[in-house]
C-alpha positions in Angstrom: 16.7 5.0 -59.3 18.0 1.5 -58.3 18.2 -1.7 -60.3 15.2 -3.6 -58.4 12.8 -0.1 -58.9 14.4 0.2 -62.9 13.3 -3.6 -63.4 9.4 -3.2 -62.1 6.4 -4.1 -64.3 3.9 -1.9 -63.1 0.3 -1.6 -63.2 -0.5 2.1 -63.5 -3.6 3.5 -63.2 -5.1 7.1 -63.8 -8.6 8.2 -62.3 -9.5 11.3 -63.7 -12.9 12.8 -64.7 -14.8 16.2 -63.7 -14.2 17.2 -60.1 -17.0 16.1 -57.7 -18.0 12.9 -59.7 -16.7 10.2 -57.4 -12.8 10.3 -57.9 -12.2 9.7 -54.5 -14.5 7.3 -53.5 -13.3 4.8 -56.9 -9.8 5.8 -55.6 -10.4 4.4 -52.1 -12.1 1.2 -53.3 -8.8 0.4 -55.3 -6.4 1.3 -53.3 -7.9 -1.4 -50.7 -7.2 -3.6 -52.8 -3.9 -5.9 -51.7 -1.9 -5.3 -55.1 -2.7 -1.8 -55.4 -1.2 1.3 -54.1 -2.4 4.8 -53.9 -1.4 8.3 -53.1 -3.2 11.6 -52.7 -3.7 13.9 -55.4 -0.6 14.9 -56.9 -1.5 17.5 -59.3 2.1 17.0 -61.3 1.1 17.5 -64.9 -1.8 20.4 -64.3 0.4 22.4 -61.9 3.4 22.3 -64.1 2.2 21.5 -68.0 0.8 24.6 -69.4 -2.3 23.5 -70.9 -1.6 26.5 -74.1 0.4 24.3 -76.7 2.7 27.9 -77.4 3.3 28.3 -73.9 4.1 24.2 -73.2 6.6 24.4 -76.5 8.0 27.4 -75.3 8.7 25.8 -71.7 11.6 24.3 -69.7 10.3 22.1 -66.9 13.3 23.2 -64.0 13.7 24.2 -60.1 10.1 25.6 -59.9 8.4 22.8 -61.3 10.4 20.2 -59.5 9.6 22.4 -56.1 5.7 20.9 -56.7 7.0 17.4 -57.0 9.3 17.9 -53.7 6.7 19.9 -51.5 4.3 17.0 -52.5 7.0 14.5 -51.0 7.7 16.5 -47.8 3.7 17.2 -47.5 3.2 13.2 -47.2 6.5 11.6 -46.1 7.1 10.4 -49.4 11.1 9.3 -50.7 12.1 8.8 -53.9 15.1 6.8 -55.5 14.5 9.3 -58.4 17.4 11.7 -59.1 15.8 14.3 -61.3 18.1 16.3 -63.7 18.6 20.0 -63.2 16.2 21.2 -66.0 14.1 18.8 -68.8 13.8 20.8 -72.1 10.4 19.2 -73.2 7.2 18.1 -72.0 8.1 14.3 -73.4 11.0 13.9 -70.8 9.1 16.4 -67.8 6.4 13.6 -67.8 8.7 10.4 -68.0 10.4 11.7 -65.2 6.9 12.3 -63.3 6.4 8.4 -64.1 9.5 7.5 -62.7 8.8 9.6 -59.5 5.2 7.4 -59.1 6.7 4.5 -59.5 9.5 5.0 -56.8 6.4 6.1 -54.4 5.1 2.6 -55.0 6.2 -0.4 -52.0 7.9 -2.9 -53.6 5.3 -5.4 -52.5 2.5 -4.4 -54.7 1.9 -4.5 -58.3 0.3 -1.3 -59.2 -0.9 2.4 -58.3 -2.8 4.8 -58.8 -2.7 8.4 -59.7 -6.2 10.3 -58.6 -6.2 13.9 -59.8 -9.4 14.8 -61.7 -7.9 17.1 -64.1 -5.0 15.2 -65.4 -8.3 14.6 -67.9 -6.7 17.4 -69.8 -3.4 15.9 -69.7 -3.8 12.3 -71.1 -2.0 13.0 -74.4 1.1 13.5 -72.5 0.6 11.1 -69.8 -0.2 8.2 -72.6 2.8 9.4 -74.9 5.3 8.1 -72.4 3.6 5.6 -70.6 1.0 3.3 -73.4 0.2 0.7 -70.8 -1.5 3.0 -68.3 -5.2 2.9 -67.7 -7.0 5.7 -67.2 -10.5 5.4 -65.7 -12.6 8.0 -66.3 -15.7 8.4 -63.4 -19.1 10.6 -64.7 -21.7 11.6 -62.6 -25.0 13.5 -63.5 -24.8 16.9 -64.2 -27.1 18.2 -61.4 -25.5 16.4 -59.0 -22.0 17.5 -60.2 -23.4 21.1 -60.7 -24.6 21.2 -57.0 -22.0 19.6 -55.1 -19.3 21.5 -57.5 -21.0 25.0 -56.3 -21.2 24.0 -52.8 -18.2 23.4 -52.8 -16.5 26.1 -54.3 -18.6 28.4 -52.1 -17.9 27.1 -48.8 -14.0 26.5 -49.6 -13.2 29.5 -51.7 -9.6 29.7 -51.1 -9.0 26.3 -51.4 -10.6 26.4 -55.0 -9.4 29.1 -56.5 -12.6 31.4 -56.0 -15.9 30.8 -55.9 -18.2 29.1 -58.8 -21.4 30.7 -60.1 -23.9 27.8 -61.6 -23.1 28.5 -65.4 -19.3 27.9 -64.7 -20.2 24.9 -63.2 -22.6 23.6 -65.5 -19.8 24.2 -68.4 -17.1 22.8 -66.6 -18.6 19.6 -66.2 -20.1 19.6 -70.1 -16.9 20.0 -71.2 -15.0 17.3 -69.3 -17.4 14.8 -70.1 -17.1 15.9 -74.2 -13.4 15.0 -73.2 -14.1 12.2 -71.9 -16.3 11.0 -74.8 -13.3 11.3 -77.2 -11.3 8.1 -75.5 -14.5 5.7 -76.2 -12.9 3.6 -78.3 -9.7 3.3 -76.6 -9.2 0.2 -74.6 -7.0 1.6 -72.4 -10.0 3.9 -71.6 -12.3 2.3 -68.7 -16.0 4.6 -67.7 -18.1 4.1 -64.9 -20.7 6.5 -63.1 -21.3 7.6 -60.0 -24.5 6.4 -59.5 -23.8 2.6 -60.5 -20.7 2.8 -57.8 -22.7 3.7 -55.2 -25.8 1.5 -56.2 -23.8 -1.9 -57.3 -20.8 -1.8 -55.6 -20.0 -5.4 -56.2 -20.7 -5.7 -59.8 -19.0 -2.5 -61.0 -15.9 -3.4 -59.2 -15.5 -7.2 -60.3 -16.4 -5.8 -63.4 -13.4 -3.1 -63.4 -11.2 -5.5 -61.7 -11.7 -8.1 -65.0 -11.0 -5.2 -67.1 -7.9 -3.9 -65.2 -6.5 -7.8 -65.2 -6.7 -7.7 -61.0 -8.4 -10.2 -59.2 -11.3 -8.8 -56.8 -11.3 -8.9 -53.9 -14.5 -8.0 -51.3 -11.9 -5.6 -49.1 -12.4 -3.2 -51.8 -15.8 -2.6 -50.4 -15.3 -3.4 -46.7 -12.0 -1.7 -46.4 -12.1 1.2 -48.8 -13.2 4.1 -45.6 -10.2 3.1 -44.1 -8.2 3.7 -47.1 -9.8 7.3 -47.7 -7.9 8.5 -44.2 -4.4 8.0 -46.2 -5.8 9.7 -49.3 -7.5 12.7 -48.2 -5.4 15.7 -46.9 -6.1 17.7 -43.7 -7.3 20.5 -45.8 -10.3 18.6 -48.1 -12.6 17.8 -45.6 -15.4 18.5 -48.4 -14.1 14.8 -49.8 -15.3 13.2 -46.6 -19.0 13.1 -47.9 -17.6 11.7 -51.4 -16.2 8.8 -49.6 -19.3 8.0 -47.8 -21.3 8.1 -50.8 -24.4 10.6 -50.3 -27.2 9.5 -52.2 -27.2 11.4 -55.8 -29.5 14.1 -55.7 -29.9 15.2 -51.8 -28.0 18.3 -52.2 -29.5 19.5 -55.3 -32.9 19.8 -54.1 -31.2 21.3 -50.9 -28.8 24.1 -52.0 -31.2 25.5 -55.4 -34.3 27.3 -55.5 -37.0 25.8 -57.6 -36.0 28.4 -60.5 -32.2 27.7 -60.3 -33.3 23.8 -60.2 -35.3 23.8 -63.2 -32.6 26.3 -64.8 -29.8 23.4 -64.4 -31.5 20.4 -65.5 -32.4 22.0 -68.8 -29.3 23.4 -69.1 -27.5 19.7 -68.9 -30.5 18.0 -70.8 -28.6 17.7 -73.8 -25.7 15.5 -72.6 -26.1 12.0 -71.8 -23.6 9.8 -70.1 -25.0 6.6 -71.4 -22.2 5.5 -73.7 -20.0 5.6 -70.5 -22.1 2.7 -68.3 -19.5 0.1 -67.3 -21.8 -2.9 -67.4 
């Protein structure tokens, strides 16, 4: 890496959360922003960093995990002045290098980026170990809405997902991001927001998160943030297009479940709340 890249002061900035809450859309609105930069989902710490703590101990990070870092570069006609070493023997150095990497994607004229892949959620330990600055905003949505669009989905893009979701594996995958969610409340480095007050006070929630991320706002981040989306989503997630648009909450869940299944869900999610995570 060269001198100027070594000597940055970066901004850096994590959006994580469940899948299907919003990611992209937040992401978009940021990245329009003139000191901001973006990138699509990278996936480096949940394709590489074995989430068992035996298996990560046990690990040395080396050709094959650099091979996800490179094929993410030649995917998006991305350079790096990072030279990575041959093998890293923890998980400590594996991610300082990863930080490295994101910064050296990063145009020299801006003063921050951000990282959008929902479930470095279940990664933050290691991402915050080697880099204490970094926010990480964490976007919540309601369960059936998550529930519904997460099954849809999963259905109509199989392949892409890893199989298909039934509705109780979608109903615990979002209960159990938002429980690890709720364990970084009192960390200021820790910045929640919902779906539902993105898409309803666009305005507010964002000079709000700007204050809070030391940015200035600016109104491009709402005028300018479809543009933006064309960079961020890849030829093969066309399912984010409707994310981006901002769909009003609800309109596929009365759509896609039977009255039974509907009544089935909202009971099931009933007993977790996402108002500790309201923004303003």
């Amino acid at each position: 890496m060269n001198s100027n890249m070594s000597s940055r002061t970066l901004k850096r900035i994590f959006i994580v959360g469940c899948p299907r809450s919003g990611t992209t859309l937040l992401q978009s609105m940021l990245a329009a922003h003139s000191q901001l930069h973006s990138f699509p989902e990278t996936h480096f710490w949940d394709y590489t960093v074995p989430e068992n703590r035996f298996y990560r101990w046990m690990k040395i990070y080396s050709s094959f995990d650099k091979k996800i870092v490179y094929n993410f570069m030649r995917k998006y006609d991305l350079k790096t002045g990072v030279n990575m070493r041959p093998f890293y023997l923890t998980t400590h150095r594996w991610s300082k290098a990863l930080i490295k990497v994101l910064d050296s994607f990063t145009p020299t004229d801006v003063g921050g980026w951000i990282e959008k892949t929902p479930r470095h959620l279940n990664y933050i330990s290691h991402i915050s170990a080697v880099c204490p600055d970094a926010y990480f905003i964490h976007m919540l949505r309601e369960g059936k809405d998550v529930v519904a669009s997460m099954y849809q989905v999963t259905q109509e893009s199989p392949k892409q997902w890893g199989g298909a979701r039934d509705i109780n594996t979608c109903i615990g995958r979002w209960k159990k991001d938002v429980k690890r969610s709720k364990q970084y409340l009192e960390d200021p480095q820790h910045l929640f927001l919902t779906y539902g007050e993105l898409v309803s006070k666009k305005k507010k929630v964002l000079q709000r998160l700007s204050e809070k991320l030391n940015v200035t706002f600016e109104s491009k981040m709402i005028e300018e943030f479809s543009n933006e989306a064309e960079n961020l989503i890849g030829n093969e997630e066309e399912w984010k297009q409707a994310n981006v648009e901002g769909r009003k909450a609800g309109d596929k869940f009365s759509q896609i479940f039977t009255k039974e299944e509907q009544e089935y869900i909202i009971k099931a999610v009933a007993d977790v709340s996402l108002e500790p995570f309201h923004i303003i």
